[in-house]
C-alpha positions as CSV (number, residue, x, y, z in Angstrom):
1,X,-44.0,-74.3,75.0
2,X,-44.7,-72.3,78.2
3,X,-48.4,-71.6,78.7
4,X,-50.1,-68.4,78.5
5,X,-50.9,-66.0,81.2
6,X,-54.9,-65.9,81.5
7,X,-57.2,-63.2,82.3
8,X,-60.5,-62.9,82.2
9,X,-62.6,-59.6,81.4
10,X,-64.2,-58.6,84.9
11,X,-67.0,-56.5,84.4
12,X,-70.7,-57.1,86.1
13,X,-74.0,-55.5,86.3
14,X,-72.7,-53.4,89.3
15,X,-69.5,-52.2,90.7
16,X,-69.8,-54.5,94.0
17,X,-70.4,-56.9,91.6
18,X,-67.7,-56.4,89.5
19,X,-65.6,-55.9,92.9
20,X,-66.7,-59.6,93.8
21,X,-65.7,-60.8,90.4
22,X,-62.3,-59.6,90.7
23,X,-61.9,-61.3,94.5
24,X,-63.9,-65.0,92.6
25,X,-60.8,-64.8,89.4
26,X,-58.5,-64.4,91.9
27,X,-59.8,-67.4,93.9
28,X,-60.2,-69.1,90.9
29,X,-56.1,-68.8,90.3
30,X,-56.9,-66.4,87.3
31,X,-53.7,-64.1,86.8
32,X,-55.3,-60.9,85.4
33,X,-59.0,-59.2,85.8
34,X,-59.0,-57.0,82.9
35,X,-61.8,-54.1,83.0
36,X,-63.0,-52.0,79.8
37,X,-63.2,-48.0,79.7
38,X,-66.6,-46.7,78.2
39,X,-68.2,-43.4,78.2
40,X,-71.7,-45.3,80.3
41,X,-69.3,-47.5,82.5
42,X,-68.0,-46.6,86.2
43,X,-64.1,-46.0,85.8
44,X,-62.1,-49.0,86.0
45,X,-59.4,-47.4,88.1
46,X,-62.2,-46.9,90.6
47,X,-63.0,-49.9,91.0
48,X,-59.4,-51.6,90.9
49,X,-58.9,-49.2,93.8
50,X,-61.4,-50.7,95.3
51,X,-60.4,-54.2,94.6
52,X,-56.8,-53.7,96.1
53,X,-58.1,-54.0,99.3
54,X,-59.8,-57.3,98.9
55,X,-57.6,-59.0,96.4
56,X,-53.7,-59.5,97.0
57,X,-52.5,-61.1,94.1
58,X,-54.2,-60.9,90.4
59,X,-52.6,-58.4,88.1
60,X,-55.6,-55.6,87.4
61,X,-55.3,-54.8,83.8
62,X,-57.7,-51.9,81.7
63,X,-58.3,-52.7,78.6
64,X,-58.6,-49.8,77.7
65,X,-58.5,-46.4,78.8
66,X,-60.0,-43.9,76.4
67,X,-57.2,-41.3,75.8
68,X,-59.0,-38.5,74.2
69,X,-60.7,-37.8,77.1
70,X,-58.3,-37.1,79.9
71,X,-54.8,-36.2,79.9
72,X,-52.0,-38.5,80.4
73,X,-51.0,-36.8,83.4
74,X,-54.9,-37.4,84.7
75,X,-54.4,-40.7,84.2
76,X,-50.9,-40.7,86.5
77,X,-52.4,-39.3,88.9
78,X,-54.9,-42.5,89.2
79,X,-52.6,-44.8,88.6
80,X,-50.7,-43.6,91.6
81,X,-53.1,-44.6,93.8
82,X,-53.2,-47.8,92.6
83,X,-49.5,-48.2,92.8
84,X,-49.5,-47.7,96.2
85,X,-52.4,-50.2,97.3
86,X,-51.7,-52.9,94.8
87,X,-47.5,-52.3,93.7
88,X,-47.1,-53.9,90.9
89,X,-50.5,-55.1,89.9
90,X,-51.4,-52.6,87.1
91,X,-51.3,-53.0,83.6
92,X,-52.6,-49.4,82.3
93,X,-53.9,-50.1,79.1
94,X,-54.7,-46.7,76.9
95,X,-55.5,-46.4,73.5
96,X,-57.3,-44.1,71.1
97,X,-60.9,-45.9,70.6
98,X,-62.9,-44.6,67.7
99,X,-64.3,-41.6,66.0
100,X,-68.0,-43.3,66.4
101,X,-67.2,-43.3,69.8
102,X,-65.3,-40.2,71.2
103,X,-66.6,-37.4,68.8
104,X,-70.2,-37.8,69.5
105,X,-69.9,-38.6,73.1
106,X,-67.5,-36.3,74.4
107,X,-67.2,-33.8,71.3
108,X,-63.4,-33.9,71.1
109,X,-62.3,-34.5,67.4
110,X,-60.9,-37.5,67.0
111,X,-57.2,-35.8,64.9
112,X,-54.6,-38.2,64.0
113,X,-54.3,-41.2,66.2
114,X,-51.6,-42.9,65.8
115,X,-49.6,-39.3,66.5
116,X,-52.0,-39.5,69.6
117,X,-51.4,-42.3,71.3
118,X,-47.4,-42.3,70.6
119,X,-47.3,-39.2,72.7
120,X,-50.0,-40.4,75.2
121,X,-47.8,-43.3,75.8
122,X,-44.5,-41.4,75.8
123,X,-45.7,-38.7,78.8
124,X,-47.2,-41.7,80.6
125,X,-44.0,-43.6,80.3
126,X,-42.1,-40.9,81.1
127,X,-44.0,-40.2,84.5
128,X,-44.8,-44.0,85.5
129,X,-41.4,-45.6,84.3
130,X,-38.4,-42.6,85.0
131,X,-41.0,-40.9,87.9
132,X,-40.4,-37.7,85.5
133,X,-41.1,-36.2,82.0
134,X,-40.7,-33.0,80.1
135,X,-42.6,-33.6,76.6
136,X,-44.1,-30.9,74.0
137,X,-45.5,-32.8,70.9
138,X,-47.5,-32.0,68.3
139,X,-50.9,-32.6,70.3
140,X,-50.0,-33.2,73.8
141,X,-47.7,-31.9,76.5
142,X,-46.8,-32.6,80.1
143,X,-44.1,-31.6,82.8
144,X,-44.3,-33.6,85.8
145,X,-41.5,-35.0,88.2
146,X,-42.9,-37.5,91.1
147,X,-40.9,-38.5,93.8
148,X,-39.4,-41.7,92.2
149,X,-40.4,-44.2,89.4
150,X,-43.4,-46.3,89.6
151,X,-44.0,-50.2,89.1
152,X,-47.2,-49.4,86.7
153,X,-46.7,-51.0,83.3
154,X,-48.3,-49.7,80.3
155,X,-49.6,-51.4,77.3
156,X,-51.1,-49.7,74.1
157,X,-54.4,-51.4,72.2
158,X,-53.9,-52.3,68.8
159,X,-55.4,-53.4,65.7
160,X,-53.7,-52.5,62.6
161,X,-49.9,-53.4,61.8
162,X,-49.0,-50.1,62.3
163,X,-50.1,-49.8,65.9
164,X,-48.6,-53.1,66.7
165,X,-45.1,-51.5,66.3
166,X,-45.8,-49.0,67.8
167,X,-46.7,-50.7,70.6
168,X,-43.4,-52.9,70.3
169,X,-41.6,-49.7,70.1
170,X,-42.7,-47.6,73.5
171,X,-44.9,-49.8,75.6
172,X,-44.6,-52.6,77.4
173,X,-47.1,-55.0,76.0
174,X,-50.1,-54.7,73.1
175,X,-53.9,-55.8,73.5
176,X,-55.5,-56.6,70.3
177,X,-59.7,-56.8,70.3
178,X,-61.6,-59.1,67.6
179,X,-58.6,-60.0,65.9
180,X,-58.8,-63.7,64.8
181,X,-56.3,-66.0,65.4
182,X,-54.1,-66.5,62.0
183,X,-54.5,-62.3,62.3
184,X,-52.5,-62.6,65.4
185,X,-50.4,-64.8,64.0
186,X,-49.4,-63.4,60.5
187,X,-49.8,-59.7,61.4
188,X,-49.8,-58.8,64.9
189,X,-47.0,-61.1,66.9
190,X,-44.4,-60.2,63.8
191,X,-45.4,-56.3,64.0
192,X,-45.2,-56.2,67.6
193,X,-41.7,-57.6,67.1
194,X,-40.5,-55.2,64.3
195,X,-41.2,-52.1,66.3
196,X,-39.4,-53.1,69.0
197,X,-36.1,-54.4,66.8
198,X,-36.4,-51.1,65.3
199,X,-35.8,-49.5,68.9
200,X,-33.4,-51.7,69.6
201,X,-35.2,-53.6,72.5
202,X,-37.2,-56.7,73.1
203,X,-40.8,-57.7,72.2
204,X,-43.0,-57.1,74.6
205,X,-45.7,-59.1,75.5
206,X,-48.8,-59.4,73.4
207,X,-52.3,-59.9,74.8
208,X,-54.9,-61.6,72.8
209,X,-58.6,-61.0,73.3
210,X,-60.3,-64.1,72.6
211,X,-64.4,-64.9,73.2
212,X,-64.5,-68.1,75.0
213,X,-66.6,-70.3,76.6
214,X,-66.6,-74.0,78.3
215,X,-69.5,-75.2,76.0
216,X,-70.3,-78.3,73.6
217,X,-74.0,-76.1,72.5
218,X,-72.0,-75.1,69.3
219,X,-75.6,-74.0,68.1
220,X,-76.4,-72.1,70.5
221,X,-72.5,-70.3,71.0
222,X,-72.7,-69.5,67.0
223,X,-75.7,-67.5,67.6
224,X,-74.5,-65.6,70.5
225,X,-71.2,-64.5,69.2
226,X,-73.0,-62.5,66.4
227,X,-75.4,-61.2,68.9
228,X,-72.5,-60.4,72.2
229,X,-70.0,-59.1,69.1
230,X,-71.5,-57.9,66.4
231,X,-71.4,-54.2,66.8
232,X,-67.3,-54.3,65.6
233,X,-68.8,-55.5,62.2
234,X,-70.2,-51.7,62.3
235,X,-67.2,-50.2,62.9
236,X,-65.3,-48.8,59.8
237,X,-61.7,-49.9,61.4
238,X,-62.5,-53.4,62.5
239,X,-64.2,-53.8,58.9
240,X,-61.0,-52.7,57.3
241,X,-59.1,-55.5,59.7
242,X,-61.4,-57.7,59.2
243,X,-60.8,-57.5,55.6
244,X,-57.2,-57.6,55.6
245,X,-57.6,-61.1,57.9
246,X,-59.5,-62.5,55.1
247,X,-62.6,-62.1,55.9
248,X,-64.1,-60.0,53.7
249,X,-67.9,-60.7,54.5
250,X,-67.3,-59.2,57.7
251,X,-67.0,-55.8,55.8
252,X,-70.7,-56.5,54.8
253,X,-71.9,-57.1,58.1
254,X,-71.9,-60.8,57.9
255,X,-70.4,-63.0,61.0
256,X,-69.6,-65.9,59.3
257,X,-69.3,-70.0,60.4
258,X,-65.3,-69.4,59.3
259,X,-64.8,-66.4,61.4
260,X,-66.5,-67.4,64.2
261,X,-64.4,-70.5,64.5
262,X,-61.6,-68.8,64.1
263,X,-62.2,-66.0,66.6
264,X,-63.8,-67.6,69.8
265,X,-62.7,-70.4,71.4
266,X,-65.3,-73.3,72.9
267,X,-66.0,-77.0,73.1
268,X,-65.7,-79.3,76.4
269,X,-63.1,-78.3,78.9
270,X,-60.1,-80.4,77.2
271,X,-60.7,-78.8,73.8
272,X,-60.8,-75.5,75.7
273,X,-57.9,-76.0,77.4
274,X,-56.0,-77.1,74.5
275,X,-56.9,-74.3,72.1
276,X,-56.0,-71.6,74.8
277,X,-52.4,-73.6,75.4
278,X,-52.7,-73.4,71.8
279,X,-52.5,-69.4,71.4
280,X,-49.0,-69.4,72.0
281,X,-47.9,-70.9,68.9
282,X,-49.9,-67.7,67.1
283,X,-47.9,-65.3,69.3
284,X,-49.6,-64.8,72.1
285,X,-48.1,-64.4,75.1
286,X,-51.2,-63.6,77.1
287,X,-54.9,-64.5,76.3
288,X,-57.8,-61.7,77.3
289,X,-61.0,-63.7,77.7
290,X,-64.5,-62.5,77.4
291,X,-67.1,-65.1,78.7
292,X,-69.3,-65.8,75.9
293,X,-72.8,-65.6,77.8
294,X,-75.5,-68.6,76.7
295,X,-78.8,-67.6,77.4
296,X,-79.7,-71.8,78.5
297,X,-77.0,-72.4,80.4
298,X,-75.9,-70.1,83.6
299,X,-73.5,-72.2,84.6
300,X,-71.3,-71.6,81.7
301,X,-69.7,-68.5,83.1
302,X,-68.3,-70.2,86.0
303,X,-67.9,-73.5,84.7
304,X,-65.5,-71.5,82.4
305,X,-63.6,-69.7,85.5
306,X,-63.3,-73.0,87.1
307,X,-61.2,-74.1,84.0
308,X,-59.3,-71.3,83.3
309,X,-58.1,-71.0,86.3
310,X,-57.1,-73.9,87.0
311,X,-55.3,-73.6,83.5
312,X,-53.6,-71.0,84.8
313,X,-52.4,-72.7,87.9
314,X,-50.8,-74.8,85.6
């Protein structure tokens, strides 16, 4: 079994920061630096824009971009520039977030989702992948021709089965957040895969986000995944995942031993290694890491680069 691609999520206190972090992964042999959209963080298409100058290789992935707030043609328009400094380098992930998030913060109602991002991702198709698109839909509409297609790939996040195909139906590639392993496994991979039978094409890729650290503290990881993590045990749709994975203590605000372990990844750098190679037999065809940060040990963040990108160099 082929391994996995690895990527590692990017962002640092400051932009130049981050900017450096994206040029180390790529030293490092890492294959994608994956950046997250939030209302109080810098735009990630910024900064990748940035980063194309200094980096020549890594894939540049968001993970996601909010869509509620800007228009899919918006979003073209960025990713244009990005296309042009670094061809072929961007995987534009979009997706929907959360009502906790997007009505308070930007007071746009947060109205049928699913129906949302299937006609984000069909206008941004349409313009990145045929370099045209006439659409009119039930909550969104865009006319724009450019002057030829683009190499810009887009993927879709997802969380329940039902986003999973559609993701396997019009993208080209799913991200999953906080979704345990067996989660992956059992709901996600064989979603993914029915949406895209049902349009008659291939699965495409599926990104796993995975916590993960180089590590043998297991103390001292257990007590910061609740602390790094635990706001998704708040969130209404994570609970409801959550509880479907069979864990329904996480419902109740609880970050359990068994979901923990079955979440992050850590343990010396063979065990590491093995349990990444290891995603791919859950369905995986990519793993998304975020560096679990230990308050004792500094090193762990680049002790944990070191490996994965050496995993990745195969």
């Amino acid at each position: 079994m082929t391994k996995p691609k690895i990527g590692v999520h990017a962002t640092a206190a400051t932009v130049r920061d981050t900017i450096a972090t994206i040029e180390r992964l790529e030293a490092a042999g890492l294959d994608t630096a994956w950046l997250t959209n939030t209302a109080q963080t810098p735009d990630p298409l910024g900064v990748f824009a940035a980063a194309a100058m200094s980096t020549g290789r890594i894939e540049l992935g968001t993970s996601i971009v909010q869509t509620y707030p800007r228009h899919p043609l918006a979003l073209v328009q960025e990713a244009l520039v990005i296309d042009e400094l670094a061809p072929g380098r961007l995987r534009l992930g979009v997706g929907p977030s959360g009502p906790r998030v997007i009505e308070p913060t930007f007071g746009i109602p947060y109205a049928k989702p699913t129906t949302h991002l299937r006609e984000y991702v069909t206008i941004l198709r349409g313009a990145l992948h045929d370099g045209a698109v006439d659409f009119e839909g039930e909550l969104l509409s865009g006319k724009l021709r450019l002057a030829g297609p683009t190499q810009v790939r887009v993927i879709a996040s997802a969380l329940r089965a039902k986003s999973f195909a559609l993701a396997g139906e019009l993208t080209d590639g799913a991200v999953s957040w906080m979704c345990a392993r067996q989660y992956i496994r059992d709901v996600a991979a064989p979603s993914l895969a029915s949406g895209a039978a049902a349009a008659g094409r291939e699965r495409p890729p599926l990104v796993a986000h995975v916590p993960l650290v180089v590590s043998t503290d297991d103390a001292a990881v257990r007590e910061q995944v609740p602390v790094q993590f635990g706001f998704y045990l708040k969130v209404q749709m994570y609970q409801n995942m959550f509880r479907d994975a069979g864990y329904p203590e996480a419902a109740e605000g609880t970050f359990s031993d068994r979901l923990i372990e079955n979440l992050a990844i850590w343990g010396d750098e063979d065990t590491v290694r093995q349990r990444v190679l290891d995603m791919r037999a859950h369905g995986a065809d990519e793993v998304l890491v975020s560096i679990i940060s230990l308050r004792d040990d500094p090193a762990a963040r680049e002790r944990t680069i070191e490996v994965l990108g050496d995993l990745a160099k195969g």
